[in-house]
C-alpha positions as CSV (number, residue, x, y, z in Angstrom):
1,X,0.0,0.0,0.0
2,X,1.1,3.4,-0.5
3,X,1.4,6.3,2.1
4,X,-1.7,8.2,1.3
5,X,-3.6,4.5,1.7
6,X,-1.7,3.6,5.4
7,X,-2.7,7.3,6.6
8,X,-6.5,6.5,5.5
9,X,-6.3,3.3,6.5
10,X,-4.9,4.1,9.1
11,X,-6.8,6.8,10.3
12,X,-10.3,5.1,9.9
13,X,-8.7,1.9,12.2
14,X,-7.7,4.5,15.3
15,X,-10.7,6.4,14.5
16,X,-13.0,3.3,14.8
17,X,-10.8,1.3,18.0
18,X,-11.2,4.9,19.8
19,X,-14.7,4.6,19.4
20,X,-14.8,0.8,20.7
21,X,-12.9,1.8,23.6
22,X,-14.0,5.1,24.2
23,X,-10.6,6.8,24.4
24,X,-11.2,10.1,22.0
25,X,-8.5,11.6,21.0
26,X,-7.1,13.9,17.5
27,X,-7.0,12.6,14.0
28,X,-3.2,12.3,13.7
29,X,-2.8,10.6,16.8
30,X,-5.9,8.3,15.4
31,X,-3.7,7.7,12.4
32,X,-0.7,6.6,14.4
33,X,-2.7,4.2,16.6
34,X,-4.4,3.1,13.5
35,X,-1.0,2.2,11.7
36,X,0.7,0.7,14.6
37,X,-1.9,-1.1,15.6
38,X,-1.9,-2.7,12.4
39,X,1.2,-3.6,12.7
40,X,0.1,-4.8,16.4
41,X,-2.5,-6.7,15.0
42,X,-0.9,-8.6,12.2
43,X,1.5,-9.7,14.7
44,X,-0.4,-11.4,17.2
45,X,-2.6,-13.2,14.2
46,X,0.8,-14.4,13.0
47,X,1.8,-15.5,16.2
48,X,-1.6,-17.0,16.9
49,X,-1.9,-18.6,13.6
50,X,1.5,-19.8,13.1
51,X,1.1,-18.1,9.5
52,X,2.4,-14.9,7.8
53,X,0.1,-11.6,7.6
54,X,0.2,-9.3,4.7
55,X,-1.9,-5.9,5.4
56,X,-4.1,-4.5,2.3
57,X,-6.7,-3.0,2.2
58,X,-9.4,-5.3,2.3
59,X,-12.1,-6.3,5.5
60,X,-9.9,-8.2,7.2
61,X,-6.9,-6.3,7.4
62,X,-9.0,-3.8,8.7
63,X,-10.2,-5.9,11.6
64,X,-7.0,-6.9,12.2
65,X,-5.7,-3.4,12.3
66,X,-9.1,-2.5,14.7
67,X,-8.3,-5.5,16.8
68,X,-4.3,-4.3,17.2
69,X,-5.1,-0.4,17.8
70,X,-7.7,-1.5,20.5
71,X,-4.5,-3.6,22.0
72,X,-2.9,-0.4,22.0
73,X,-5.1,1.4,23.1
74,X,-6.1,-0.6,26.3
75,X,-2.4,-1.1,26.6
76,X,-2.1,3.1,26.9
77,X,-4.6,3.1,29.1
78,X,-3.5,0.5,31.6
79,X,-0.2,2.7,31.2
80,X,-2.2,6.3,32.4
81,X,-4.4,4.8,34.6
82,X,-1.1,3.6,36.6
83,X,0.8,6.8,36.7
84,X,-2.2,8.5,37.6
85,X,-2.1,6.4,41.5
């Protein structure tokens, strides 16, 4: 994929895993957590599967990328909640 498609896609993954977990927060940092929680994501399905994971943009890259910028997400929060005590 090219830049422009990783900052949509992206941008629509952090957009939505905010939404799921309720942690609101500015479209470029929703296009970072998007991105790297793609790259979150198709980690743990290949370390789940035992198989490679090759990102496009298609349904289930995009679930994958939801399900690994929710992971990061939760993983951030975990993080503030702590420092907050």
């Amino acid at each position: 994929m090219g830049l422009l498609a990783w900052i949509i896609f992206g941008a629509l993954a952090g957009w939505v895993a905010s939404l799921i977990t309720g942690r609101h927060q500015g479209c470029c940092l929703n296009v970072i957590v998007g991105v790297v929680g793609a790259f979150i994501g198709g980690i743990v399905v290949q370390l789940s599967t035992g198989r490679g994971f090759s990102i496009g943009f298609d349904l289930p890259s995009f679930a994958v990328a939801v399900l690994g910028a929710v992971i990061l997400l939760a993983i951030a929060g975990i993080a503030t909640r702590s420092r907050r005590w």
